[in-house]
C-alpha positions as CSV (number, residue, x, y, z in Angstrom):
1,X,-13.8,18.6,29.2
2,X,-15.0,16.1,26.7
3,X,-13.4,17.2,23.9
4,X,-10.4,16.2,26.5
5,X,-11.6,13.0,27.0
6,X,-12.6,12.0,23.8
7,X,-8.9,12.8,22.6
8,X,-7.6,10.8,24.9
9,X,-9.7,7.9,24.1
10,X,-8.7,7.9,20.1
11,X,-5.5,8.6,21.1
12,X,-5.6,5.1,23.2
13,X,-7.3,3.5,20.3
14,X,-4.4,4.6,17.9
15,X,-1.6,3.6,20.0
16,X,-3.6,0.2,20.6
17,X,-4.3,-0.4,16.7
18,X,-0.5,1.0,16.1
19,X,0.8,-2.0,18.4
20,X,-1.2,-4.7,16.7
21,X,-0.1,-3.6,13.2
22,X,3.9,-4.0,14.5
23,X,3.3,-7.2,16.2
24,X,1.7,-8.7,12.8
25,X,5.1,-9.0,11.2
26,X,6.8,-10.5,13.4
27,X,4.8,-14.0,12.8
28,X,7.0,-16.7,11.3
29,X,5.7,-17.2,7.6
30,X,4.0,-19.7,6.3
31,X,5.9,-23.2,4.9
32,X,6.4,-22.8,1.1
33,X,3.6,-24.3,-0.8
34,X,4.5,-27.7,-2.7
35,X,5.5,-27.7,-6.0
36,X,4.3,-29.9,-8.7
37,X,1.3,-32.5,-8.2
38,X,-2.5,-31.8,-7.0
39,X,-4.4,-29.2,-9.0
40,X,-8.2,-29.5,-10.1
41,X,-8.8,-31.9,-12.7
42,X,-8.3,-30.9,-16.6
43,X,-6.1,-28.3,-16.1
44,X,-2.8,-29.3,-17.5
């Protein structure tokens, strides 16, 4: 019986961690970084 339960409990925690992973992507990226000026000082 609690091998049972135990199985069902990682089996929650999969499906749980499977969802986040799928709803990560679907984020709209980030805003292109912009070119050209800034930098650190000296580096040409």
């Amino acid at each position: 019986r609690t091998a049972l339960q135990n199985a069902a409990s990682i089996a929650g925690l999969l499906l749980t961690t499977e969802a986040v992973v799928v709803e990560i992507p679907e984020e709209t990226p980030p805003p292109p970084m912009p070119g050209g000026g800034g930098g650190m000082g000296g580096m040409y």
